[in-house]
N, C-alpha and C positions, 0 to 999 in steps of 0.2 A: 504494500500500500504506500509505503515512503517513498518507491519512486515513480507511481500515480503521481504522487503528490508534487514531486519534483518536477515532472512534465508538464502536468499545470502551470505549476510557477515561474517553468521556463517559457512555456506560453504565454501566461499573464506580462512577463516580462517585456516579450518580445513584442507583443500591442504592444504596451506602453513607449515602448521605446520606436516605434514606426511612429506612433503619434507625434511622437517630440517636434517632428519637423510644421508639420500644422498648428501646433499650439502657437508660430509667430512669438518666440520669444517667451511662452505665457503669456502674453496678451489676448487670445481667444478663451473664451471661458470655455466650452463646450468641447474641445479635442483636451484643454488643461484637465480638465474635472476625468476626463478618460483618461488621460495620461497617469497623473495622479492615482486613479483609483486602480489602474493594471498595476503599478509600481508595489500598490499599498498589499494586494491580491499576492500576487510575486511572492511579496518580500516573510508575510505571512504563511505562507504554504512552504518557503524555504526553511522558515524557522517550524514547522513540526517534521520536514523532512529529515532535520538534521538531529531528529531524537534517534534516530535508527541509521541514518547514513552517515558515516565520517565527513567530519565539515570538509576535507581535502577534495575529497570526491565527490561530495555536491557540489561543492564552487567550483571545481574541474569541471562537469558536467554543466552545471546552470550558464557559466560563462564561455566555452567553448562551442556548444550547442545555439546559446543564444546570439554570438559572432558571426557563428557562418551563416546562421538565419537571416537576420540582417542585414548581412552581406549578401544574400539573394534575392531578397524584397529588397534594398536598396538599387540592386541591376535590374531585378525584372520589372519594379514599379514606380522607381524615382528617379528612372533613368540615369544613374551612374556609374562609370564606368568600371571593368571587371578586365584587366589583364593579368599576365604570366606571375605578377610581384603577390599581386593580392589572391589570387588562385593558390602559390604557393606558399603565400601566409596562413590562409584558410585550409589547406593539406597539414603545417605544421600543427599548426590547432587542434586538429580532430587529430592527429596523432597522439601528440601530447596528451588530451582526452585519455584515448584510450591507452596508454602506457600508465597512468596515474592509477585507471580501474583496473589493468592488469596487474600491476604491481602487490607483492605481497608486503607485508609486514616483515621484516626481517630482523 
């Protein structure tokens, strides 16, 4: 269930954080108030994921996951651009990721 929980939050996240560019600064109430309230969602569902997940591995997770996300709604809907530098920023990312959850305890 903790990483239901986590997936949400990386969701809620990720609105939030597509908003940002609409809220004009915080000057829009109405993309603000969604902004704000994915952030508050997020950050909440983070904090009961991290009663059963290693804080390392959720922030690995929640922040890697929610990079490359953004990083493809930013190219497919905000039209910005996506070459060889940021492709292979976004590969070291999701590796990184996954070497953090592979990694044992030692």
């Amino acid at each position: 269930m903790a990483y239901v929980l986590l997936g949400i939050a990386i969701l809620a996240e990720v609105l939030a954080t597509s908003l940002l560019k609409s809220t004009a600064g915080f000057s829009r109430l109405w993309p603000t108030l969604g902004c704000i309230a994915g952030y508050l969602v997020a950050f909440l569902l983070l904090a009961q994921a991290v009663k059963e997940i290693p804080v390392g591995v959720a922030y690995a997770l929640w922040s890697g996951l929610g990079t490359a996300t953004i990083v493809a709604i930013g190219a497919a809907f905000l039209g910005e651009p996506v070459g060889l530098a940021k492709l292979t920023g976004i590969a070291l990312i999701i590796a990184g990721v996954a070497i953090v959850n592979l990694a044992g305890e030692h």
